[in-house]
Every structure is written in structure tokens, then in C-alpha cells.
N, C-alpha and C positions, 0 to 999 in steps of 0.2 A: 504494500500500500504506500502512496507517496503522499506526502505530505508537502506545503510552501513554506520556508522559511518567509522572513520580512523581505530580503532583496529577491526574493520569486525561484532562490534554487530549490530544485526537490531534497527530500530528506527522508529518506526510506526507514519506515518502522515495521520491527520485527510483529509480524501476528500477535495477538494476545490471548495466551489459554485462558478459556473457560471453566472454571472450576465451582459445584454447588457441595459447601458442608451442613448438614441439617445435624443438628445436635437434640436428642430428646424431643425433635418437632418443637422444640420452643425458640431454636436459634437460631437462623442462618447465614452464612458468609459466601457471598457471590463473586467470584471476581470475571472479568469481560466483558464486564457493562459500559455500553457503549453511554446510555440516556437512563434515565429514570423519567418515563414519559408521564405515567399516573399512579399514585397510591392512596389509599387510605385504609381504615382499620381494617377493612376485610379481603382489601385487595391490591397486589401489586402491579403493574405493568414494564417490564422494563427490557429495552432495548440491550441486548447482547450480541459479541462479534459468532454465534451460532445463531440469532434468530430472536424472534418476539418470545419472550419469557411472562406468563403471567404464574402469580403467587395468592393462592388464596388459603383466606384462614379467619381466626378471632384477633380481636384486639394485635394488632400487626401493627408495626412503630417500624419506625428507618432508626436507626441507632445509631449506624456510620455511613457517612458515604465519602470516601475519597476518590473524586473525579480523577486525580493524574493520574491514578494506578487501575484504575476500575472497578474497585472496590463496594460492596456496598454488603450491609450487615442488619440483618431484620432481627426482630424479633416478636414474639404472641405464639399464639395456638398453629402451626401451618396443618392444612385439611388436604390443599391441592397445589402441585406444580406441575404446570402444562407448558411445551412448545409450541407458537404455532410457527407451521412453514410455509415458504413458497407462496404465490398469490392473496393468500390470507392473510400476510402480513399487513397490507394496508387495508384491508376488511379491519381487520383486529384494531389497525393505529386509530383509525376512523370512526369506529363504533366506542372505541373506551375515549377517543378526543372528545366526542359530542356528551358521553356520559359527565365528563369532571370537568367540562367549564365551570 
């Protein structure tokens, strides 16, 4: 993937693994998140370098998020983690956009 520096040279970055730790369902540590596009207590949404990631559960809280690494750390009750792929992904972006203005 290339990226621009400020004077417009490309600057190639290595891929970034995706990795999900669920701990007793009450924890989780995501890394390859690209966006955290929508969340609240019973749902997450968030853009990862594999795809649209939703998280659903109880009382759900963002805990950590560190954008330079990609980092992000939930925590509450998790029920459901789902991928969606391919053409669904902007069904998915589109239908949870319109739900959390």
C-alpha cells in the first residue's frame, strides 16, 4: 500500500495483521482497525485491513483506541462477532451510517 509523504513521495507500509483477543467475553483487543465507523453499548462497527467487523453485545464501552497502531480494546458482555465481505460492505457502511447519525 503506498502512502504520500508532505513533498508527494510515496512511502510504502508494511500490511497490518489483524488480530481478535476475546478474554472471558468480557474483553476485547482488536488490532487492524483501519476506522471505528459506529459504536454504542450494544454495538460495534469497525472498519478493519480484512473487512467490515461488526461486535455485538451488553453494555460495550471502547476502552482504548490507538489510531497509529490500530489498536482498539472493548469491553461488556460480547454475544456476536460477525465479518461482512465483498459487496456488503457498503450495504453494511450505509445501513449502520443512516442508523447512528
Amino acid at each position: 500500500m503506498n502512502y504520500y509523504s508532505k513533498d508527494q513521495a510515496p512511502v510504502t507500509r508494511a500490511p497490518q495483521d489483524h488480530n481478535v483477543r476475546i478474554n472471558n467475553r468480557k474483553e476485547m483487543e482488536i488490532t487492524g482497525v483501519k476506522e471505528v465507523d459506529s459504536f454504542d453499548n450494544e454495538e460495534f462497527l469497525l472498519e478493519t485491513v480484512m473487512g467490515y467487523m461488526i461486535i455485538r453485545g451488553q453494555n460495550l464501552q471502547l476502552k482504548n483506541l490507538d489510531v497509529g497502531s490500530g489498536a482498539v480494546s472493548i469491553k461488556g458482555k460480547v454475544y456476536e462477532l460477525s465479518y461482512v465481505d465483498g459487496d456488503s460492505q457498503e450495504k453494511a457502511k450505509g445501513f449502520f451510517g443512516k442508523l447512528f447519525k
